[in-house]
C-alpha positions as CSV (number, residue, x, y, z in Angstrom):
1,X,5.4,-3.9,-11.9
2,X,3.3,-4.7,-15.0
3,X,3.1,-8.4,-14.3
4,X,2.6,-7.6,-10.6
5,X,-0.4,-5.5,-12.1
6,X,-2.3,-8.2,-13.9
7,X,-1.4,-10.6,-12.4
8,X,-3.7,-8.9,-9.1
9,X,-6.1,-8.0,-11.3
10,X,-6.7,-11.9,-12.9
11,X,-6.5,-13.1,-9.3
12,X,-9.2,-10.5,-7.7
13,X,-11.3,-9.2,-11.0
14,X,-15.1,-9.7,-10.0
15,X,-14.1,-10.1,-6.5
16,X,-16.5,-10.0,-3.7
17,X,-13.8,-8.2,-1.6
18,X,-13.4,-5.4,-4.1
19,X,-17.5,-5.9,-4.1
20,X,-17.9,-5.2,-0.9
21,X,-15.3,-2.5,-0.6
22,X,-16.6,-0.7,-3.0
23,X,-19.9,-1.0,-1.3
24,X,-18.7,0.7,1.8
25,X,-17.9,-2.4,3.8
26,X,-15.2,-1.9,6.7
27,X,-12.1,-4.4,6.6
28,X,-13.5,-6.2,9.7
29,X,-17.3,-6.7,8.3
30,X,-15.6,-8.1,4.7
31,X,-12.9,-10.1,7.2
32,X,-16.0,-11.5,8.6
33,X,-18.1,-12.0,6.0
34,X,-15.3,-14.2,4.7
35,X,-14.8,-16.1,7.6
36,X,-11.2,-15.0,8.0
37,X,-9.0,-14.5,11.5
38,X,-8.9,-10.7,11.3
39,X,-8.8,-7.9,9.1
40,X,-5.1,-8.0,8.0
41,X,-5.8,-9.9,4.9
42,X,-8.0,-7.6,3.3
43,X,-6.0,-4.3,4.6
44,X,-3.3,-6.0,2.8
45,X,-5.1,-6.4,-0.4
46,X,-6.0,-2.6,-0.1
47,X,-3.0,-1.3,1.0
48,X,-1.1,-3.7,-2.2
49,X,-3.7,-2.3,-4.7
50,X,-3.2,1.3,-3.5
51,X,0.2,0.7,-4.1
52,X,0.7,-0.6,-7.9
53,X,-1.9,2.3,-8.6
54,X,-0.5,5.1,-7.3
55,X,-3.8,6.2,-4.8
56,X,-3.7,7.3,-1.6
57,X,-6.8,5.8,0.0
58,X,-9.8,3.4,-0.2
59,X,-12.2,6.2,-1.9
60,X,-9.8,6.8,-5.2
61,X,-9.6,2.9,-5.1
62,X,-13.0,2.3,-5.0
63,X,-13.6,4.9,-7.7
64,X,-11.0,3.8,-9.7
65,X,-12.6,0.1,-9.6
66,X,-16.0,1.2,-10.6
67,X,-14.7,3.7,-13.5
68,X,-12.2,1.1,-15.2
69,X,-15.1,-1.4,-14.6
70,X,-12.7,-3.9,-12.4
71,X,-16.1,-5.7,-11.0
72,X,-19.8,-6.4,-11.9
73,X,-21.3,-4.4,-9.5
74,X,-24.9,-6.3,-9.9
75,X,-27.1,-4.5,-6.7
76,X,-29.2,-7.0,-7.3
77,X,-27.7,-9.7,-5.7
């Protein structure tokens, strides 16, 4: 579980997904702002990091992003 751990982390630290989540973006606006097919890409990332973390829902994930400082969460931009 540890490598799965870091090894999602390496792959999806800084992300613009986990940007926009964190943000307050539905799965279907980040789908689309990504030009993928559909949502199920991104639910799958969410529902794969809510896993190996132990949360129950996109609010403790996004929170736990932002506290363990998982992104640069530049407004700026």
């Amino acid at each position: 579980m540890k490598y799965e751990e870091n090894g999602i982390l390496e792959q999806y630290a800084n992300s613009d997904i986990l940007r926009l989540l964190v943000l307050g973006f539905t799965y279907t606006e980040i789908a689309n702002k990504y030009y993928l097919r559909n949502k199920n890409k991104v639910t799958y990332l969410v529902r794969k990091l809510l896993k190996i973390f132990g949360l129950k829902n996109r609010q403790q994930l996004a929170l736990y992003i932002v506290t363990n400082k998982l992104i640069n969460l530049n407004l700026e931009d």
